[in-house]
Backbone bond lengths (Angstrom), bond angles and torsions (degrees), N, CA, C in turn:
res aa  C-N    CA-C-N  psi(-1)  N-CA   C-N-CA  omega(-1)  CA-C   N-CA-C  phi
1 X - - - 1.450 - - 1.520 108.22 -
2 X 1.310 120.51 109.06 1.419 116.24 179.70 1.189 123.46 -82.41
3 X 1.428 136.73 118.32 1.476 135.29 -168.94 1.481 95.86 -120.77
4 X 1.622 103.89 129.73 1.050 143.53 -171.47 1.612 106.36 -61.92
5 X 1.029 157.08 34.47 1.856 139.94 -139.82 1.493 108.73 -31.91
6 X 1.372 120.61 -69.34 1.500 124.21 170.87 1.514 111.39 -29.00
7 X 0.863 127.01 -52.48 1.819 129.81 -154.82 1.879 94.86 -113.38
8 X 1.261 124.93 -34.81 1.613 132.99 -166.11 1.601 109.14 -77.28
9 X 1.598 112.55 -55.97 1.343 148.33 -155.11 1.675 92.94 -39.90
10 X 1.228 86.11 -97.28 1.653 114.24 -176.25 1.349 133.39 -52.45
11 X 1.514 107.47 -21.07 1.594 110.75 -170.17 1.416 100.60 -112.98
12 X 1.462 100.71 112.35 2.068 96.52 175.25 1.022 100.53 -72.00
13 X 1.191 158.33 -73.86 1.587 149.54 -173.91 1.738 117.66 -19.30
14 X 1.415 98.02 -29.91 1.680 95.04 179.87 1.460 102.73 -98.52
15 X 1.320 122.10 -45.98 1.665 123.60 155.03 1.198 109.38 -19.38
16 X 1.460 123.48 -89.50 1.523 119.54 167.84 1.633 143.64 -14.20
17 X 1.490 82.06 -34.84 1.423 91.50 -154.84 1.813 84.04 -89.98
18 X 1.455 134.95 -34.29 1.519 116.51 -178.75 1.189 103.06 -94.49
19 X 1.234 120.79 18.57 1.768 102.16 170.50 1.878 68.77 -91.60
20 X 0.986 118.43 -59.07 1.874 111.72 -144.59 1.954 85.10 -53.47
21 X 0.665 116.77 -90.21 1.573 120.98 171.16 1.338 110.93 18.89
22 X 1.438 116.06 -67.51 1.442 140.97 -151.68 1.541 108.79 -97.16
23 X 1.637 113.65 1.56 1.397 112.80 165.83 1.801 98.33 58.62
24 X 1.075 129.27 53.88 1.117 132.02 -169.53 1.529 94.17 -103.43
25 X 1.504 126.71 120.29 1.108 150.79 -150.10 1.739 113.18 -118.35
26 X 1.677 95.61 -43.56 1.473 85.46 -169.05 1.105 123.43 -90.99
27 X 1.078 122.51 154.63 1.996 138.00 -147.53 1.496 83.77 -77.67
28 X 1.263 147.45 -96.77 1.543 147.22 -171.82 1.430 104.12 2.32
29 X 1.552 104.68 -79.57 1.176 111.32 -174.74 1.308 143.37 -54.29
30 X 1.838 99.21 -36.56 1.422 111.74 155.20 1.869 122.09 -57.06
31 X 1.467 99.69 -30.67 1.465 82.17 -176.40 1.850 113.44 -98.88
32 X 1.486 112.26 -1.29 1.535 123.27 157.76 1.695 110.51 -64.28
33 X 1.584 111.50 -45.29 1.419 103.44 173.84 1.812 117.00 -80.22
34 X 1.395 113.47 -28.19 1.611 98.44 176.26 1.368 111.73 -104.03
35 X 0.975 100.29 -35.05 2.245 90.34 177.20 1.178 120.89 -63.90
36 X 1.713 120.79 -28.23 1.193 93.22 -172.85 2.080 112.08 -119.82
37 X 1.938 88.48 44.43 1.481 96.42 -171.63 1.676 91.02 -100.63
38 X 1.666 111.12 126.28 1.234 99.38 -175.30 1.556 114.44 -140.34
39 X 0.945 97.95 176.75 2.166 82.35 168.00 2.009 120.12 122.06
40 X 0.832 93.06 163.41 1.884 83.64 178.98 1.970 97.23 -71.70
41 X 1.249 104.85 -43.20 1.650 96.50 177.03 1.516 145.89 -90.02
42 X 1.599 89.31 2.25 1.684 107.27 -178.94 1.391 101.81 76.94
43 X 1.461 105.90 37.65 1.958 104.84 168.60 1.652 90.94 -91.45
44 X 1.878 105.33 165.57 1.277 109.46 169.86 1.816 101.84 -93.46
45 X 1.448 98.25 152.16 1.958 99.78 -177.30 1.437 80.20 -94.73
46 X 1.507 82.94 164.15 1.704 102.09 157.56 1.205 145.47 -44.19
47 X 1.475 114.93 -33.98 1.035 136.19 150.34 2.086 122.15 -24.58
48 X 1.358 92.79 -58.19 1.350 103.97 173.41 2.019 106.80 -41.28
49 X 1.186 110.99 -72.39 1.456 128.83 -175.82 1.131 95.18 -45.42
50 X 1.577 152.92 -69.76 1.437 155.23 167.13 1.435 104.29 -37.07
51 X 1.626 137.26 -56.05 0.879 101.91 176.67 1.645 138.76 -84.80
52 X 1.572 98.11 -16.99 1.661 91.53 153.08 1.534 136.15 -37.90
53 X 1.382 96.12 -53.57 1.715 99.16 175.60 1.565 113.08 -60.33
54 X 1.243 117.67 -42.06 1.346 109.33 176.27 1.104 130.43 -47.62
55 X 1.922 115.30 -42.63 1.499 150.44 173.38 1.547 78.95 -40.02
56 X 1.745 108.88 -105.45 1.479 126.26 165.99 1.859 106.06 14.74
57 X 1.446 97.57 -109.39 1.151 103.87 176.56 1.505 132.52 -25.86
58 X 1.817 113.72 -42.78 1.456 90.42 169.65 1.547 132.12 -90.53
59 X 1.278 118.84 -1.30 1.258 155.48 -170.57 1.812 103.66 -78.51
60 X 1.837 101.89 -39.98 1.411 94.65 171.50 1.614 101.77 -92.24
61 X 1.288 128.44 -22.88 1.593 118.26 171.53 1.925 125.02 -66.89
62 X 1.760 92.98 -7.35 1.273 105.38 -176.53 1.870 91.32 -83.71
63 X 1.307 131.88 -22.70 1.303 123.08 172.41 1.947 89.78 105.81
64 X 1.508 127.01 15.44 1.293 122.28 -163.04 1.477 98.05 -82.47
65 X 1.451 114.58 133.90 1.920 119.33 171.41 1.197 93.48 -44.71
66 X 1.526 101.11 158.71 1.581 120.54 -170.86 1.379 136.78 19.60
67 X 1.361 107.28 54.67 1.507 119.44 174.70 1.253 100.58 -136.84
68 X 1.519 119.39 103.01 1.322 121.73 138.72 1.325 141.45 -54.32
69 X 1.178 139.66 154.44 1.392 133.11 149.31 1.236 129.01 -50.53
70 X 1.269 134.43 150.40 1.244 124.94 -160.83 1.924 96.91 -108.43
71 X 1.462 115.29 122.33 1.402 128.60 -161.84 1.697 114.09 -91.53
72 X 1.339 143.00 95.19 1.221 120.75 -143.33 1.342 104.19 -176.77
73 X 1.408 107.90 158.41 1.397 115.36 165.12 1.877 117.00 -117.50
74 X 1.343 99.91 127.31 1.260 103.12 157.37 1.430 128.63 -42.53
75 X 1.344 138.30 112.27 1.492 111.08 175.61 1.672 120.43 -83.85
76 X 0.974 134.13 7.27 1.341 127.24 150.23 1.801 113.09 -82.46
77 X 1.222 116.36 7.75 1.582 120.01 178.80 1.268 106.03 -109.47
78 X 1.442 121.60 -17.77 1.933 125.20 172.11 1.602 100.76 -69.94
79 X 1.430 99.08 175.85 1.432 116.37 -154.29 1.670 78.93 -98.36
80 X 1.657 127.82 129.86 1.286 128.55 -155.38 1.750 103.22 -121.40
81 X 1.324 122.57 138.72 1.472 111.14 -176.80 1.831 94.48 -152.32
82 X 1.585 106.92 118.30 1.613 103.99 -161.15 1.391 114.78 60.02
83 X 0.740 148.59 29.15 1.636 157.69 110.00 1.539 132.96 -105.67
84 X 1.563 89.55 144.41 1.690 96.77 -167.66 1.478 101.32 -123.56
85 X 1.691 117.62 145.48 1.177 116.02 153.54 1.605 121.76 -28.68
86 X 1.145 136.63 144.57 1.204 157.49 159.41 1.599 116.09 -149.65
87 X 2.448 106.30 173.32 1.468 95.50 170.60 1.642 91.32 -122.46
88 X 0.940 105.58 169.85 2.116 115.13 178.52 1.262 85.72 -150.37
89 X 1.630 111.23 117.61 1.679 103.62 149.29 1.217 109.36 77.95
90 X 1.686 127.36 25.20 1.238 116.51 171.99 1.817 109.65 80.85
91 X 1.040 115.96 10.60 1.522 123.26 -172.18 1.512 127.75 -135.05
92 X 1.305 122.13 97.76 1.163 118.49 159.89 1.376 133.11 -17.41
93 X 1.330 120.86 118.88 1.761 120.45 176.86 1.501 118.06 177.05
94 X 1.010 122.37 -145.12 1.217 118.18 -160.52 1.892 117.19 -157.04
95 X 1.387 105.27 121.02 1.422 108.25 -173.83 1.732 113.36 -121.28
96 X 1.303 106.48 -179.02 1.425 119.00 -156.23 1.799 98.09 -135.65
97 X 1.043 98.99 124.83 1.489 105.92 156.05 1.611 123.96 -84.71
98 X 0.921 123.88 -40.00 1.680 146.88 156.99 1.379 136.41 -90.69
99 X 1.471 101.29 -91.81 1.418 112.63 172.61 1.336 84.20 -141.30
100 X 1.448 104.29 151.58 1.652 136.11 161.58 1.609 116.97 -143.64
101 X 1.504 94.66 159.04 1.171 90.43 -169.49 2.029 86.60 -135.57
102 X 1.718 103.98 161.86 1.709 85.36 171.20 1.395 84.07 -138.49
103 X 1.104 122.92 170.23 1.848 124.54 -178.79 1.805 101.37 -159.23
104 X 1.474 104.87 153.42 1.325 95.45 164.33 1.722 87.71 -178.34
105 X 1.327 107.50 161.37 1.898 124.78 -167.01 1.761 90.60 -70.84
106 X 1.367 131.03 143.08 1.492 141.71 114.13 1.428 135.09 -35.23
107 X 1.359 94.35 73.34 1.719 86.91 -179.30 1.445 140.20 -103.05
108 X 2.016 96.96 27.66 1.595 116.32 178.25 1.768 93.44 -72.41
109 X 1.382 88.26 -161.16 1.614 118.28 -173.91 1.518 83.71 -78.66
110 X 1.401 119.98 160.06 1.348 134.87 135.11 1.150 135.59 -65.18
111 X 1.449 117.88 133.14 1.238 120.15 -131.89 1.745 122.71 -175.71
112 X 1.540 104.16 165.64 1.789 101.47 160.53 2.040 105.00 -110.25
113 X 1.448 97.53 128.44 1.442 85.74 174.89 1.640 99.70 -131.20
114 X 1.367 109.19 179.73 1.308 119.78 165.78 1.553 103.90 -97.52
115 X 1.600 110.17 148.52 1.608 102.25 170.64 1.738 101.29 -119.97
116 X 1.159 91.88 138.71 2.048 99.47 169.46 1.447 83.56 -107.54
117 X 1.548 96.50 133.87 1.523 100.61 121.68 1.238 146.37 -141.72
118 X 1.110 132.00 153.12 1.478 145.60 -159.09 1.707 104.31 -67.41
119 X 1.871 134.14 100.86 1.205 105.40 169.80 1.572 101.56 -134.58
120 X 1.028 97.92 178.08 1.646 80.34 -169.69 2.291 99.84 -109.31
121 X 0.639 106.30 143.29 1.615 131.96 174.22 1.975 109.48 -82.90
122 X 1.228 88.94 99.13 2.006 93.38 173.35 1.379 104.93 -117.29
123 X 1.698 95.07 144.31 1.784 106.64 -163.64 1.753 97.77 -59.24
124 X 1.158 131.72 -23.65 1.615 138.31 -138.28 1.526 83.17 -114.64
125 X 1.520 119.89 141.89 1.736 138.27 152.08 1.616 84.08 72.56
126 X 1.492 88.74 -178.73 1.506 129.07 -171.41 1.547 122.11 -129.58
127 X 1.230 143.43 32.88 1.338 162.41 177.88 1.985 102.88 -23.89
128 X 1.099 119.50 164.46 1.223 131.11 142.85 1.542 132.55 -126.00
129 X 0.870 108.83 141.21 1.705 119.78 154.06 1.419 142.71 -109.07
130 X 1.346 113.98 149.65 1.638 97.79 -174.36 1.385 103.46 -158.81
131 X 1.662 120.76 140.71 1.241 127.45 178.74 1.400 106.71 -116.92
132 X 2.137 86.77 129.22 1.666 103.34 174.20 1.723 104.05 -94.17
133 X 1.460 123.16 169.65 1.569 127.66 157.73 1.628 78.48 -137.60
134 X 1.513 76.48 147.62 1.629 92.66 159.97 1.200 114.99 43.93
135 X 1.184 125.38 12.27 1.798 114.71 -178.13 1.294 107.62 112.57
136 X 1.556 136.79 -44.53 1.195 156.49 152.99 1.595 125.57 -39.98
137 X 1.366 100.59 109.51 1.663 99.74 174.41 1.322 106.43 -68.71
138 X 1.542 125.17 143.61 1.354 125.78 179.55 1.257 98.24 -121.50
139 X 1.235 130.66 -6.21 1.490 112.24 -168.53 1.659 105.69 173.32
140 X 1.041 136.25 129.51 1.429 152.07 -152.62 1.586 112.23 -139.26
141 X 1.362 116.75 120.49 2.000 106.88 172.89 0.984 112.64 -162.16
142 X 1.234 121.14 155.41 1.336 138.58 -176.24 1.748 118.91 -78.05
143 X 1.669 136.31 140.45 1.028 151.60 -170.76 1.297 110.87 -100.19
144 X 1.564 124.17 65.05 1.356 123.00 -163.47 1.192 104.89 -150.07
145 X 1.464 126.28 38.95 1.465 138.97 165.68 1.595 106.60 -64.37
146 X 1.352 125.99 -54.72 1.578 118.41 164.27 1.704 87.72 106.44
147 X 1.273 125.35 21.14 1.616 117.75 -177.73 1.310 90.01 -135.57
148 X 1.456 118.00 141.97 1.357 140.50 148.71 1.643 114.42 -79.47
149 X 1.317 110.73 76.40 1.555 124.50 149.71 1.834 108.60 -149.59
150 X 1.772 87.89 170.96 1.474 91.11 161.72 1.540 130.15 -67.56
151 X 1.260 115.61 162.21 1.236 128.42 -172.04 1.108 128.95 -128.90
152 X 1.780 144.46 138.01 1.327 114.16 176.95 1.986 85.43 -127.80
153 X 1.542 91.09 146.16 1.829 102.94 155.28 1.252 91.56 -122.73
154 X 1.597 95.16 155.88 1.247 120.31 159.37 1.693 114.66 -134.89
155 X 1.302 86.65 154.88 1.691 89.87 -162.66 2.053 99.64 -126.75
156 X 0.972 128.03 77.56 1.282 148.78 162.92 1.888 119.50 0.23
157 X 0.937 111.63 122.18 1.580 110.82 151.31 1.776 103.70 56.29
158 X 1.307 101.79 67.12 1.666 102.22 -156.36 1.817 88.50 -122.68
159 X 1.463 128.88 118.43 1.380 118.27 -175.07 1.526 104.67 -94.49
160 X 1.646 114.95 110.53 1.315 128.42 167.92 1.867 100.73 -79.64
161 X 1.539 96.41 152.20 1.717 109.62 164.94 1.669 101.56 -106.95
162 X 1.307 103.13 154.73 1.508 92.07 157.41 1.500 131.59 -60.31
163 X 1.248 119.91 151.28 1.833 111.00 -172.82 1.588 124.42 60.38
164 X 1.810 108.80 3.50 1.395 110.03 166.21 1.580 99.58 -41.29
165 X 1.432 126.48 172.23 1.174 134.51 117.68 1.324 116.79 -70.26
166 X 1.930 94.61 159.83 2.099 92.69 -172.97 1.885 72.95 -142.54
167 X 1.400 113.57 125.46 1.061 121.03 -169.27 1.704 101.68 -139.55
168 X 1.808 118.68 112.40 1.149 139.63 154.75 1.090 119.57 -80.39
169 X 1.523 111.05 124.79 1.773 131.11 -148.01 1.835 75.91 -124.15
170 X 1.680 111.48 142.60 1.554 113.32 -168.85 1.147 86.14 -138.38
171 X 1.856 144.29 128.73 1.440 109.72 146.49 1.765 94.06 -138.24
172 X 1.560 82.29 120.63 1.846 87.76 -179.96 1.658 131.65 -59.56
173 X 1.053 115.97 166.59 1.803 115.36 178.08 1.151 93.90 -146.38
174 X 1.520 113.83 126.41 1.644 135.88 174.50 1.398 93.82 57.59
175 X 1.625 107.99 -115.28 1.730 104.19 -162.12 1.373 96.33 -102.51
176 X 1.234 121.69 -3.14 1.738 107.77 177.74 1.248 110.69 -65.65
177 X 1.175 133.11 119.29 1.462 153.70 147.34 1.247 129.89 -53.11
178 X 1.105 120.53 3.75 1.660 137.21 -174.26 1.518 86.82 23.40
179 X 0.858 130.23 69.77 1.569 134.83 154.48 1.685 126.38 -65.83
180 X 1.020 128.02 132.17 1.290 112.72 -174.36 1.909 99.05 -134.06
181 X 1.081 114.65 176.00 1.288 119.43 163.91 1.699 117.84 -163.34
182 X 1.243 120.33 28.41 1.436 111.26 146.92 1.355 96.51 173.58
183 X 1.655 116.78 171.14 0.725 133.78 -172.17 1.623 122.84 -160.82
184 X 1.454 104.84 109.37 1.498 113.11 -151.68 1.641 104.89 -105.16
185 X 1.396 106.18 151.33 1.700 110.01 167.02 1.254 133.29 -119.04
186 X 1.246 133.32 119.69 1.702 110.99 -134.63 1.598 70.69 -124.45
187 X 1.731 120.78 108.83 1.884 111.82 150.53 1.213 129.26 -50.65
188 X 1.939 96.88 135.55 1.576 92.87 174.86 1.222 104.37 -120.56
189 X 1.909 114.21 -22.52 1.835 105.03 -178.87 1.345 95.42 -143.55
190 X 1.239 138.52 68.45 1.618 147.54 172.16 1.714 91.93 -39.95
191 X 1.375 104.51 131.02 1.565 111.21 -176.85 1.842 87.05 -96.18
192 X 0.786 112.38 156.61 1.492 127.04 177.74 1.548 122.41 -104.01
């Protein structure tokens, strides 16, 4: 079932409508899409994204085919400078009054991965974000979705070393907080 994030994300009524669509049967999933849709506007909280990974994660400790572990950093667990812990949406993470920055070592395999990350979208200001590797900006954007929920980008086919630094650059506008709260690495060609 392909869900759109832009058009899927935020609106439970359209959520609804492709699980109902999609004859979507199984109990997990049904109760990942309705239990944890919450809010005065039918946005998903953060919460949702945390508990997926958990799903994920124990599902691959259960030994289940095709479930990985989920590879990642917390961003209230990076080394933090102009950003402070905070919650948005039921979710642990981390915001900026100014500029922030979050950093922390690579300590998968070397490699090409994809990076998500987790940020959250507020109806108010225009914030940015931007992801460094290694010293290298890979990718730069603007916080001007105009919805109060979480968010994930992903930024494709990105070659980490081991012990790169992976450094999230935050700088808020009005009340956007460029807040983020995780940041995942999904392998696609582990060099050996």
């Amino acid at each position: 079932m392909p869900l759109d994030p832009k058009q899927d994300c935020c609106d439970l009524q359209t959520l609804n409508e492709k699980v109902r669509i999609a004859n979507i049967g199984d109990t997990l999933f049904q109760f990942l899409v309705f239990e944890i849709v919450e809010g005065d506007e039918g946005t998903l909280d953060g919460a949702a994204f945390s508990l997926m990974r958990a799903v994920r994660n124990s599902l691959a400790a259960a030994g289940v085919k095709g479930f990985e572990p989920v590879v990642g950093f917390e961003a209230e667990s990076m080394v933090l400078s102009g950003y402070v812990p905070d919650t948005y949406l039921d979710e642990s993470c981390i915001k900026t009054s100014g500029t922030g920055t979050a950093v922390a070592k690579f300590s998968q395999p070397s490699g090409v991965y994809d990076i998500s990350i987790s940020y959250a979208g507020e109806k108010i200001g225009e914030g940015s974000l931007a992801l460094s590797v290694g010293g290298r900006q890979k990718l730069a954007w603007r916080l001007n979705e105009g919805a109060a929920c979480w968010r994930r980008k992903t930024i494709p086919q990105i070659a980490i070393q081991s012990g790169d630094e992976i450094q999230i650059t935050g700088v808020a506008g009005g009340s956007e907080g460029a807040r983020v709260d995780f940041i995942e690495f999904i392998p696609r060609n582990l060099l050996k």
